[in-house]
C-alpha positions in Angstrom: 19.7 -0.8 -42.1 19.0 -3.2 -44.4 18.5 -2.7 -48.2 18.0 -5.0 -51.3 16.6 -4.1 -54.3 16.8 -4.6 -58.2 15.9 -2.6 -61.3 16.0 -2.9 -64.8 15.8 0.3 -66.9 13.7 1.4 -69.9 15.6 2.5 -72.8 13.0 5.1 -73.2 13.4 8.3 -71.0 9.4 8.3 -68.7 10.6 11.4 -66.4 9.1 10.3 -62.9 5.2 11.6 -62.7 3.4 11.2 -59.4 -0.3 9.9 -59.8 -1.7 8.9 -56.8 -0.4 9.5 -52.8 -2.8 8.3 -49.9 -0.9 8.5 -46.3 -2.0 8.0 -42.4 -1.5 8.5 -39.0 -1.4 5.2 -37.3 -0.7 6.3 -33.9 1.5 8.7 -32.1 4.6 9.2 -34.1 3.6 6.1 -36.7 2.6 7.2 -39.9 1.9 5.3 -43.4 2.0 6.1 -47.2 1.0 4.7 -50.4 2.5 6.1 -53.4 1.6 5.2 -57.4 3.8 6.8 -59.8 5.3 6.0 -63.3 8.9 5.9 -63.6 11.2 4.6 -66.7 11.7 1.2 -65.0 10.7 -2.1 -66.8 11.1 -4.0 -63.8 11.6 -2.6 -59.7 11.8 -4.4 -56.8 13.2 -2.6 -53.2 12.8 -3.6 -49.7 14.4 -1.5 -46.8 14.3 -1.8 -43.4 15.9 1.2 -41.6 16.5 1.5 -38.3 19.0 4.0 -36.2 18.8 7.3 -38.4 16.0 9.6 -39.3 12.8 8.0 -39.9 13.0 4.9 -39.5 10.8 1.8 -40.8 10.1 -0.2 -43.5 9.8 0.8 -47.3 8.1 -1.4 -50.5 8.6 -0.8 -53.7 7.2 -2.8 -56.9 7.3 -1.6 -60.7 6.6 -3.2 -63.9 6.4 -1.5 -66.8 6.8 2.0 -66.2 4.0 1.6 -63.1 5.5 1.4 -59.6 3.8 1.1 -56.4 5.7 2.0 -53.0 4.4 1.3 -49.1 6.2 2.9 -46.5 5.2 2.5 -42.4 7.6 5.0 -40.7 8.3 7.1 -37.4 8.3 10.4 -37.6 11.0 11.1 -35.6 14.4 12.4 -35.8 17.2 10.0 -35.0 19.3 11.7 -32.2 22.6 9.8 -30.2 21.5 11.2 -27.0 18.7 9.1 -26.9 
């Protein structure tokens, strides 16, 4: 897995409110989702790449000024050791 990220907090408490949440199938066991939501962040910035666990794939998020934005392409699947 690989995870980097930064954030700088508002000094004002914005509880996190969901605005607007489109998602896909892309193919068998490939799905996608774009999230808008607002968020007490002045600035947010994470990238993860996850691989061996549950759902793997890659997540986006950006944020600036309370706004944030997240993209996240992912497999459905459960990660199991057996396979």
């Amino acid at each position: 897995m690989f995870n980097i990220g930064l954030n700088i907090l508002s000094p004002f408490k914005v509880d996190f409110k969901p605005i607007k949440s489109i998602f896909g199938r892309v193919y068998k066991n490939k799905y996608w989702e774009l999230e808008l939501f607002r968020f007490n962040t002045i600035i947010s910035f994470r990238l993860e790449i996850r691989t061996g666990c549950d759902h793997p794939g890659l997540y986006i998020e950006l944020g600036l000024l309370t706004y944030n934005v997240a993209f996240n392409f992912y497999d459905n699947r459960h990660y199991s050791d057996s396979n």
